[in-house]
N, C-alpha and C positions, 0 to 999 in steps of 0.2 A: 635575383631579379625581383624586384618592385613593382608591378604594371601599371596598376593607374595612379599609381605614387605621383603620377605623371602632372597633375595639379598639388601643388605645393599643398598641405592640408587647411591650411588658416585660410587662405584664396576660398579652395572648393567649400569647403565647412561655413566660411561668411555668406558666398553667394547662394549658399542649399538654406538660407536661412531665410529667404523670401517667404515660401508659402511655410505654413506649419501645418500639423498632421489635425484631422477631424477626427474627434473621438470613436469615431467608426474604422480609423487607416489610411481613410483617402485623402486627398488632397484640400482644404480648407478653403476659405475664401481668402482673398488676398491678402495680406497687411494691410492695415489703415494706413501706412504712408506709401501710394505704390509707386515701383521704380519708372520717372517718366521715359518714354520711346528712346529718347538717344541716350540714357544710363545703360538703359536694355542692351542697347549696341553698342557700346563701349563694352561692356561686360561679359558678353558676348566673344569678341575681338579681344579680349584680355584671358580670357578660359582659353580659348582655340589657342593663343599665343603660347600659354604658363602650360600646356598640354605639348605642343610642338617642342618646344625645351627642355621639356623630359623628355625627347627623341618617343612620345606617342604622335604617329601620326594622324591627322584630322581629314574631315572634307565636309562642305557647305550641304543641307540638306533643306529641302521645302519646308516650311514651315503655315501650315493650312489644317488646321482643327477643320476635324468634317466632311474635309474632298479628299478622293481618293486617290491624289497623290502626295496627300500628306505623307513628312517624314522619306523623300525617295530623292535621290542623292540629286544634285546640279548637276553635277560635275557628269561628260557625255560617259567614261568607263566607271562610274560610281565610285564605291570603295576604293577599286584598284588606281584612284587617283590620289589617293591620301598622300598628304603632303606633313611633314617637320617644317620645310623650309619658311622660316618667319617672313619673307617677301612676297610668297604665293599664296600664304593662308591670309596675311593682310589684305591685298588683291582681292581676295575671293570677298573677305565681310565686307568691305567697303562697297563690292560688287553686289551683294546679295546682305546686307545689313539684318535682315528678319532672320537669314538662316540658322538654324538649327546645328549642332556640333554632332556630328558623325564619325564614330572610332570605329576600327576596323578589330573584329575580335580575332582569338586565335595565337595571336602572335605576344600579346601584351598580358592577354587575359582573357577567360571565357566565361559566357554568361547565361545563369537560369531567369527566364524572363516569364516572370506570372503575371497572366493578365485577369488580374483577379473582380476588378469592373465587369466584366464582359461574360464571364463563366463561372459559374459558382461552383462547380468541379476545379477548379483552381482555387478557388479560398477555400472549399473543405479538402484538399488535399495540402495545400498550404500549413492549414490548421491544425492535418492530424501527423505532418510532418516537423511543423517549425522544432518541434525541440530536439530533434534529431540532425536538423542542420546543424553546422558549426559556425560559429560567429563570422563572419566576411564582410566586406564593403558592400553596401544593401546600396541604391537608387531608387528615389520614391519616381515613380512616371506623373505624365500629364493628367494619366485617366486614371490614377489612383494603383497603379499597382507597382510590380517591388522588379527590379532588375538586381540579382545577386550574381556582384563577381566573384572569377575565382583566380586561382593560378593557370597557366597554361595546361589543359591536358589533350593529349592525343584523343582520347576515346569520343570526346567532348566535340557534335558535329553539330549541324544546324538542322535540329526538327521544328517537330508543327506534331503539335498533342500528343506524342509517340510518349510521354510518359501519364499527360493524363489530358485534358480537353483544357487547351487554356497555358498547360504549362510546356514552353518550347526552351529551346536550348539555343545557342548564338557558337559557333568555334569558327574555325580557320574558312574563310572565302565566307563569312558574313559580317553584319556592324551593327550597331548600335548607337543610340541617340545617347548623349553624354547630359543627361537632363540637370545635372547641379548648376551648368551656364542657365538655364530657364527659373533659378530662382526654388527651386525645389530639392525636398531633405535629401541627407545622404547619414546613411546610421552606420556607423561601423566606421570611419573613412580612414584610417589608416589601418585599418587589417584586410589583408586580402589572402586569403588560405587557401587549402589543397581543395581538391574536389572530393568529396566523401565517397569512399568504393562503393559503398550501395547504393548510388547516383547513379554511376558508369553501369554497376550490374544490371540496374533498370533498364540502360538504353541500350546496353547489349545482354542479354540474357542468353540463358544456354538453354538450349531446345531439352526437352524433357527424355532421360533416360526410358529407352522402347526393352521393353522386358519380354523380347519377342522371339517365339523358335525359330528364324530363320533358313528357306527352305537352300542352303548353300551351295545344292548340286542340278538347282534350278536351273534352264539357258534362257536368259534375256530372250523376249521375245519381242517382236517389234522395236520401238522407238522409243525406252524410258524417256528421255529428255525430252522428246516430242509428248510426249503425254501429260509427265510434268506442266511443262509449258500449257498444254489445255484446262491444266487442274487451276496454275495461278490467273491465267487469264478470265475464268470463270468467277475467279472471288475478286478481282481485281473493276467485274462489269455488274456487281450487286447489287440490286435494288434497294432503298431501306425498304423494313419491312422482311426481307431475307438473307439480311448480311451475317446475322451469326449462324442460323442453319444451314446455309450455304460454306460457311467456315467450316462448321463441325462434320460435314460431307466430306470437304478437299480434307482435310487434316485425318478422315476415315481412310481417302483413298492416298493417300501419303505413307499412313501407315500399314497398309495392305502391298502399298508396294515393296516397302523396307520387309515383310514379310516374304515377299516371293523372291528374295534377293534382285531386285529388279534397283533399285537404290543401297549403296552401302552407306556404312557411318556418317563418312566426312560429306558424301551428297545428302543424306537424311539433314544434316545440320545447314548446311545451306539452303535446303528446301524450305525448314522451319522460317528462316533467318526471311525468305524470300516472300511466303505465303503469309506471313504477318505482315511484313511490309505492303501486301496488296489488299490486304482488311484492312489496316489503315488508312491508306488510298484509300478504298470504297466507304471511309467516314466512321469507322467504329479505332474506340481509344487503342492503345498499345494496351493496357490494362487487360481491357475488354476481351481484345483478340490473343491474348495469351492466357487468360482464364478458360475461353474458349477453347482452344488449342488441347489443350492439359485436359476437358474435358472428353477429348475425344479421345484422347491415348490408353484412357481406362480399361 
């Protein structure tokens, strides 16, 4: 399987050839011959179509640089309305001419979306990563930054900075703007490759080996999982200003309970798994809260 093969490459490759790159990455100013309104929509209505035809399915999305609902789907069940069918996606532009092309990831293809305008923790991680990526079909965005597809993978879910501030991930039950109908580059476009394992490891990482005497002939006293539960909710309602000393607390008292046998292995690893995800919540990187983490196990 091919996923976004899904635009024939001569199609996506001409129309990604609107804006050209600024010696910086981002997006340029327009071409000196620019495409008039109803090219736009015609080209538009011909990507969403030459997409539908490789059985990718499509759906109409807002198109509003600036308001805050830009980019958010028409259609009333969003994504879950994606359509192939050439009669329903016509319908829809003719409907909605300005809209924006909307794929649904997961199924076809999954996607690291760096917004590298916005965060500069995403262009230096970008930076100290690119050579370690592997070549794949790149999307330049609106606001300057890189949409990299990949093959389908399981592990591959929809975050929000959990690898670094800036860099999210796109999989199964989320989508993405198909930005090569807007006139904007596409690098790579006929390779779409595997996902690199040290990707996946990032977004699932293994809680850190506890080198601990464990008191085994301890009896549970009170309510582990009630306690639990106060330790994440604790980091979960962090103020900045205390969110990693407040980490490096819960991950003390994590680890003191894996000491009284009050938590075993496979709960120690779920706890991990849990109490990072509630540092993140409370606004610190996945990076952050696992360097933190690791500082407390010492």
């Amino acid at each position: 399987m091919v996923a976004p093969k899904g635009t024939t490459p001569a199609t996506a490759d001409t129309v990604s050839e609107g804006r050209k790159l600024s010696p910086a990455g981002g997006p340029a100013e327009q071409a000196s011959s620019p495409t008039s309104e109803r090219t736009q929509h015609i080209i538009r209505l011909d990507l969403a179509l030459a997409l539908a035809a490789k059985s990718v399915p499509v759906f109409p999305c807002r198109n509003l640089p600036g308001n805050a609902d830009d980019k958010k789907p028409y259609t009333l069940h969003g994504f879950k309305d994606a359509s192939a069918d050439p009669v329903i996606v016509t319908q829809w532009w003719r409907q909605w001419p300005d809209a924006l092309i909307g794929v649904p990831t997961g199924e076809r293809f999954v996607v690291l979306d760096l917004d590298l305008a916005k965060h500069i923790e995403a262009q230096k991680w970008y930076d100290d990563n690119r050579d370690r990526l592997p070549r794949t079909r790149v999307h330049v965005t609106r606001s300057g930054g890189r949409h990299l597809l990949f093959k389908p993978h399981p592990a591959i879910k929809n975050t929000t900075s959990k690898i670094e501030r800036g860099v999210d991930t796109r999989g199964a039950g989320g989508y993405c703007i198909w930005w090569p109908a807007e006139g904007l580059p596409v690098l790579h476009g006929g390779n779409v490759t595997e996902v690199p394992e040290w990707l996946t490891a990032i977004l699932h990482p293994r809680p850190p080996k506890l080198e601990l005497i464990v008191n085994r002939g301890a009896i549970r006293r009170g309510n582990p999982s009630k306690k639990l539960e106060g330790i994440l909710r604790r980091m979960s309602e962090a103020r900045e200003g205390e969110r990693n000393s407040l980490l490096f607390w819960c991950a003390k008292r994590i680890r003191d309970m894996v000491a009284l046998g009050e938590l075993d292995r496979a709960e120690y690893r779920a706890a991990f798994d849990d109490l990072i995800t509630a540092a993140v919540a409370a606004g610190l990187t996945h990076s952050e809260a696992e360097k933190t983490f690791l500082g407390a196990m010492k």
